[in-house]
N, C-alpha and C positions, 0 to 999 in steps of 0.2 A: 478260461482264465485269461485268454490271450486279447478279449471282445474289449476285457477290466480296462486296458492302459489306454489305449485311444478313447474308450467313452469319459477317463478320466482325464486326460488332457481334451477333450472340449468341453468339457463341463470346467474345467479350472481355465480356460481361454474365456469363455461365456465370463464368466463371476469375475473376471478380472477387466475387462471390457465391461461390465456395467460398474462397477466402480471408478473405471477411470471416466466414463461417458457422467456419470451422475451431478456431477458437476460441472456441467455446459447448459447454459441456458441462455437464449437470448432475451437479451431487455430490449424495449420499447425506449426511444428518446424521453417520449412522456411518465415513464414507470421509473427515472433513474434520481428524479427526485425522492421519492417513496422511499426508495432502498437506501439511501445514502443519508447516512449514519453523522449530527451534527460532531458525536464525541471525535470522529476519525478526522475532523478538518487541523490543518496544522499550524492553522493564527485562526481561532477564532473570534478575536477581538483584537482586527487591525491594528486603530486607535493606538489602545493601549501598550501594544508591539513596536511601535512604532519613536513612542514616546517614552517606553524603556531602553530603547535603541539609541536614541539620541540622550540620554539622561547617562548611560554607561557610556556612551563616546564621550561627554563632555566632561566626565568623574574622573575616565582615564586618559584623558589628552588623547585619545587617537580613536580613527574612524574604519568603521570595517572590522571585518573578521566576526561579523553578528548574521548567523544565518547561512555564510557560503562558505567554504574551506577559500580562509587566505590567513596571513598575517593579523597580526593589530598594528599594523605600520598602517594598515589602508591600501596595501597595493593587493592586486586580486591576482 
């Protein structure tokens, strides 16, 4: 009964080590287009970011505060 604990703590070391490993993988520079997912981008339509941007600054009299933590006074 004594053989039970050590074979169980490496067998629960093993299992826990391949769960934590299972999720490392190297990418290739050329593979990282492939994987990269258009949904996950955070402006995907510059342009029209750009021109809400300025369209809300000009409705509210003030500039900034779109996109970075600051004010709406415009200081950062």
């Amino acid at each position: 009964m004594t053989s039970a604990v050590p074979r169980f703590f490496v067998l629960a070391s093993c299992l826990l080590a391949m769960v934590l490993l299972a999720g490392c993988a190297t990418v290739q520079p050329w593979q990282r287009g492939r994987l990269a997912d258009p949904e996950m981008m955070f402006d995907p339509d510059a342009s029209n970011t750009a021109y809400m941007t300025h369209w809300q600054e000009a409705r509210e009299g003030a500039a900034g505060g779109f996109g970075v933590q600051s004010g709406g006074c415009g200081c950062k």
